[in-house]
C-alpha positions in Angstrom: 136.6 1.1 17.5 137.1 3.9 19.3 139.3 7.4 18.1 142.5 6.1 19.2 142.3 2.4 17.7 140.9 4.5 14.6 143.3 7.0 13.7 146.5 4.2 14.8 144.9 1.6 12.2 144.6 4.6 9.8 148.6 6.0 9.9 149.5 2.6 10.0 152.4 2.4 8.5 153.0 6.0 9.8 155.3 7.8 8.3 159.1 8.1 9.4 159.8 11.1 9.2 156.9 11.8 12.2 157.5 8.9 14.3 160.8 7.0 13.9 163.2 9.5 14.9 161.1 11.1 17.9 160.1 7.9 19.2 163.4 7.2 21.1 163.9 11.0 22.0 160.6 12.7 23.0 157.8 11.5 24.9 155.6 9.5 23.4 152.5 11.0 25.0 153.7 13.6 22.3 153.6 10.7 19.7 149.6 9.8 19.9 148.9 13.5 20.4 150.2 13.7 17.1 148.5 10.9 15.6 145.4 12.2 17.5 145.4 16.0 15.8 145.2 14.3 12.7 142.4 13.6 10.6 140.7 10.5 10.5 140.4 8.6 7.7 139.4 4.8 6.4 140.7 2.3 7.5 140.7 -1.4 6.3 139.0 -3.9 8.2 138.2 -1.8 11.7 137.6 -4.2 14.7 136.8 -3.4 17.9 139.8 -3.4 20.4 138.2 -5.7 22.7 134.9 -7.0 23.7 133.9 -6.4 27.4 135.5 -8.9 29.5 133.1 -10.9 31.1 133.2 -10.5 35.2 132.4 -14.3 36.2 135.8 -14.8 34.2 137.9 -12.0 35.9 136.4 -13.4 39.3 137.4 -17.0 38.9 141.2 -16.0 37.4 141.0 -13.6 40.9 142.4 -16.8 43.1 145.8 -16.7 41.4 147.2 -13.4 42.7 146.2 -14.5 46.2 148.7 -16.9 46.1 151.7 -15.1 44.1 150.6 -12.1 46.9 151.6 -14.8 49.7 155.0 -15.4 48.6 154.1 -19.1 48.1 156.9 -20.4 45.5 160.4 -21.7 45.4 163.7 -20.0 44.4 166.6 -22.2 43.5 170.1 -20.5 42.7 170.8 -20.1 38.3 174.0 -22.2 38.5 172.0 -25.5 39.4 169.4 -27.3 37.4 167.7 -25.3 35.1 165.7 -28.1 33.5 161.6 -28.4 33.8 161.1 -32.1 34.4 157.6 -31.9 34.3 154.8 -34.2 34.2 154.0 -35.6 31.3 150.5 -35.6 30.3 147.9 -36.1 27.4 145.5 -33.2 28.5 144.9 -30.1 26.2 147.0 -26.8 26.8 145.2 -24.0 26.9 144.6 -20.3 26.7 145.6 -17.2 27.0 146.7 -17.2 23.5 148.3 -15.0 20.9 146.9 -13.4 17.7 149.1 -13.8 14.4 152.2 -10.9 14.5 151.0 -8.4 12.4 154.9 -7.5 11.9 157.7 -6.1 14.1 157.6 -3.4 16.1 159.9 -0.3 15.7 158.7 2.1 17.7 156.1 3.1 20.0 153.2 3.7 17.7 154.0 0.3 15.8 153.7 -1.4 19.2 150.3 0.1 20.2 148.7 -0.7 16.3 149.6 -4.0 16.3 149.5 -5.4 19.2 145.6 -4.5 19.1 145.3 -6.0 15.7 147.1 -8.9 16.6 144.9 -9.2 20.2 141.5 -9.2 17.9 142.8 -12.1 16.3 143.3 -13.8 19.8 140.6 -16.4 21.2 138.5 -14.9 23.9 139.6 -17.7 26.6 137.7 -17.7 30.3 139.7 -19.4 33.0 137.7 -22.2 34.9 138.2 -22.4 38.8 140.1 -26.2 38.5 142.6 -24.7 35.5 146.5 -23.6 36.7 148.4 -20.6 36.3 152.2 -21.2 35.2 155.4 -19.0 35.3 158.8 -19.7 34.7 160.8 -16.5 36.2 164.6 -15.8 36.6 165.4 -12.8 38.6 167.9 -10.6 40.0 167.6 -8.4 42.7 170.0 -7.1 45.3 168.3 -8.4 48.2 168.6 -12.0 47.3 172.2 -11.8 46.1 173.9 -11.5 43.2 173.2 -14.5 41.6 169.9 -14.0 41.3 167.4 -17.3 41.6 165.0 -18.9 39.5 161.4 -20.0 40.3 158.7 -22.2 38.0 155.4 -22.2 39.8 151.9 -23.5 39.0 148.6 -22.1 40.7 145.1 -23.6 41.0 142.8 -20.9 39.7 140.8 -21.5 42.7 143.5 -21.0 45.0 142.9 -24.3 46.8 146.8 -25.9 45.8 149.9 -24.4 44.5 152.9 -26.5 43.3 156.2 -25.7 42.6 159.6 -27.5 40.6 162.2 -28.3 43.1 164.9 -29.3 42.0 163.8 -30.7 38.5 161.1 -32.6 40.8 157.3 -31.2 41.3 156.7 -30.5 44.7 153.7 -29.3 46.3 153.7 -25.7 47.9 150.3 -26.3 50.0 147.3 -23.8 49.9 146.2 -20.6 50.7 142.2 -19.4 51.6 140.6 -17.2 52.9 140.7 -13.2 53.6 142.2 -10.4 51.6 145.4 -11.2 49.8 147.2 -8.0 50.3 146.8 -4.9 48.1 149.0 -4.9 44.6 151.0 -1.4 44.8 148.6 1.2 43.2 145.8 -1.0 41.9 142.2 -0.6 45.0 141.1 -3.2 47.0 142.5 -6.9 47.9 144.4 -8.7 45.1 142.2 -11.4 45.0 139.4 -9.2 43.8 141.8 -7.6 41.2 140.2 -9.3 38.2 136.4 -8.4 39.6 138.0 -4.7 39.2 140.0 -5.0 35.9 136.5 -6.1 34.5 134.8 -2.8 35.5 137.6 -0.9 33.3 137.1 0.8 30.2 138.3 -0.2 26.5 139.3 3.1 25.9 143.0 4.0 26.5 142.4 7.6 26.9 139.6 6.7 29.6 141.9 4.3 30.9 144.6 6.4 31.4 142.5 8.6 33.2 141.9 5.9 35.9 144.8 4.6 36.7 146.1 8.4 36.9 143.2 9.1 39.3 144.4 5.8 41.2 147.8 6.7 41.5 147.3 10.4 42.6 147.9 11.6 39.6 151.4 10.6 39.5 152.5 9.4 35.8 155.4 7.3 37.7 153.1 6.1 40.0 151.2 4.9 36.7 153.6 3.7 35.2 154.5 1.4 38.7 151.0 0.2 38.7 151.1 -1.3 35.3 154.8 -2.6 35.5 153.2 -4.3 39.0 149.9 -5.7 37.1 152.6 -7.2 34.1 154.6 -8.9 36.5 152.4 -10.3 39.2 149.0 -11.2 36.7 148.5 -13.1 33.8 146.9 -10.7 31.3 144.8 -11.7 27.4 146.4 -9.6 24.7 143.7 -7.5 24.9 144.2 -6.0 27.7 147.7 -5.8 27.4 147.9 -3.6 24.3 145.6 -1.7 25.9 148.1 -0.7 28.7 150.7 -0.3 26.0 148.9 2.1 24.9 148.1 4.2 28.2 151.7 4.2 28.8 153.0 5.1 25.8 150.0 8.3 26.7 152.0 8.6 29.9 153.7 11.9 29.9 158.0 11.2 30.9 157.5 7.4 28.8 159.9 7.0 25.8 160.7 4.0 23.8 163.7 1.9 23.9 164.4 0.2 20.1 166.8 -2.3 22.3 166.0 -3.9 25.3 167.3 -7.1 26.8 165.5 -9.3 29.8 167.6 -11.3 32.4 168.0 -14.3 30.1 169.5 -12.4 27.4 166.7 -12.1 25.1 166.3 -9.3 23.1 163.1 -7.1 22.9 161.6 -3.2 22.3 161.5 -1.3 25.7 159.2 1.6 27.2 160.5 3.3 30.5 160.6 6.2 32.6 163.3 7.6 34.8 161.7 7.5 38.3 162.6 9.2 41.3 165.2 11.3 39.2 167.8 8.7 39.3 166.7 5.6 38.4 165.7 4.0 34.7 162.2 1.7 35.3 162.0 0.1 31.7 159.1 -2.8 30.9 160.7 -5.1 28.5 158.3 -6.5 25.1 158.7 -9.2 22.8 158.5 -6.8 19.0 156.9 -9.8 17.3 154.6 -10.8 19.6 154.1 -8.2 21.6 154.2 -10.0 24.9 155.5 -8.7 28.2 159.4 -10.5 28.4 160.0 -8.9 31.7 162.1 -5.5 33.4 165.0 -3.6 34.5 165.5 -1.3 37.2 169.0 0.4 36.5 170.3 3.2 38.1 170.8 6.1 35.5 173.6 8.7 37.5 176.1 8.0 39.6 174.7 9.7 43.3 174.6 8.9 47.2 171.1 7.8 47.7 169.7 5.7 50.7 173.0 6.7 52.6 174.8 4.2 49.7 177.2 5.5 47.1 174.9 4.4 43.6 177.1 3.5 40.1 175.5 4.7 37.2 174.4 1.7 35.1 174.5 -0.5 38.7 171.3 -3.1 38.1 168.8 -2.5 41.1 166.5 -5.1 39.6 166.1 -7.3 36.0 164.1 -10.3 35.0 162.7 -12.8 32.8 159.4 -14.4 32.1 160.5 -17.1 30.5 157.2 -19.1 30.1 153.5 -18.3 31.6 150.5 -19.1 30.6 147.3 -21.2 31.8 147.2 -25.1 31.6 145.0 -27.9 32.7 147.4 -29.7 35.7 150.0 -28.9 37.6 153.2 -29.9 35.9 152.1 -28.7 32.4 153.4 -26.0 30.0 151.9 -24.4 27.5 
């Protein structure tokens, strides 16, 4: 356990009067500075906040993004059929699972401590090269109307087939091979060697943070980008999701949101930044379960930018994950 997992599990609960109040007002890189100037002291049943992921099983999950990085998919208006038809099928769901909730989240230093208890609690799960990647998204975005569209796509681990729900009907989307899959906005190297890299990452937060800073030019927004990117595009184990809860809630500018709501009306905890000076970039979580939901881009002051005339609380972008996971065929859900 290192001296952040520690001193969390120790103050955990942490008293109101520290946290509750200034986690929705201050930064909450202020938050774990707190938490870190205290003194450590037992806590009950320490684990380790993750074992070191294994490369071979970062490398064969690596395929996935090559596709999602191609634009291979299908988008069908919200109004229409919103059903998953899908094919029925006696084979065994599987991974990447959940630990038990270890209780709802409140604020930002909640989220961080359990989250990681609840991820040590999760199966280690290694994705083989014939398993599929599955995402149910609904989306807004001004650039493909104002209806928004909704897409529910499955991806061969090994790249070699993607398929795709057409019209309540599975339809194949083809296959991609071959060469670099493009480069995921402030993450090194192709996306379909992202895993290979994520593997080489430390546990740490702190050392974490460090990274991706040095990755982004030092830029907490940029930062911030990079891990709202990772979220959206990548399947990720608990583990290594709580551990970017944590280096963002480290990020200096980040504060916590107690209410949050995703495209499909669902309502979660938030943590965002105001980027650029204008706009409000806010990574939506599930308090319970403490599983990425989705985001919302929306535009915090009224102000000409990009030659257009911009409405405070105007919606730039806002989603939903509505289902992911990894399954055994095409047509599955977990």
């Amino acid at each position: 356990m290192n001296e952040l997992d520690g001193r969390l599990s120790a103050w955990n609960p942490v008293r109101a009067a520290d946290v509750l109040d200034a986690a929705a007002s201050a930064d909450a890189a202020d938050l774990l500075q707190h938490i870190l100037s205290q003194p450590i002291t037992s806590a009950s049943q320490p684990q380790s906040l993750r074992p070191r992921r294994p490369a071979k099983a970062w490398i064969a999950a690596a395929a996935a993004i090559a596709v999602a990085a191609a634009g291979i998919g299908v988008s069908e208006s919200l109004p229409g059929d919103r059903s998953a038809h899908t094919v029925p099928s006696g084979l065994p769901v599987i991974g990447f699972q959940q630990g038990t909730s270890q209780g709802l989240a409140t604020n930002a230093v909640e989220l961080v401590d359990y989250a990681t208890r609840a991820a040590a609690l999760a199966p280690v799960f290694v994705p083989g090269p014939h398993d599929w990647i599955y995402r149910d998204l609904r989306q807004i975005n001004p650039r493909f109307g104002p209806h928004g569209y909704h897409e529910v796509t499955w991806w061969e681990v090994n790249l070699h087939h993607v398929f795709f729900l057409d019209h309540g009907k599975l339809s194949s989307g083809g296959s991609s091979t071959g060469g670099c899959a493009g480069q995921l906005d402030g993450w090194p190297g192709c996306s379909n060697n992202l895993y290979r890299y994520l593997a080489t990452l430390p546990a740490d937060p702190a050392a974490l943070r460090r990274i991706l800073l040095a990755n982004n030019h030092s830029s907490p927004a940029g930062a911030f980008r990079a891990i709202e990117n990772l979220m959206q595009d990548f399947a990720l184990p608990a583990r290594f999701q709580a551990e970017l809860y944590a280096v963002l809630t480290g990020l200096p500018g980040v504060r916590f949101d107690r209410s949050a709501t995703d495209f499909a009306g669902r309502h979660g905890i938030g943590l965002y930044m105001i980027q650029q000076g204008f706009l409000k970039m806010e990574i939506i979580i599930n308090p319970r379960t403490y599983t990425y939901m989705g985001l919302l881009w929306l535009v915090d002051k009224t102000l000409i930018k990009y030659g257009k005339h911009l409405h405070k609380g105007s919606i730039w972008g806002w989603n939903a994950i509505l289902g992911s996971g990894i399954v055994k065929k095409a047509g599955q859900l977990p």
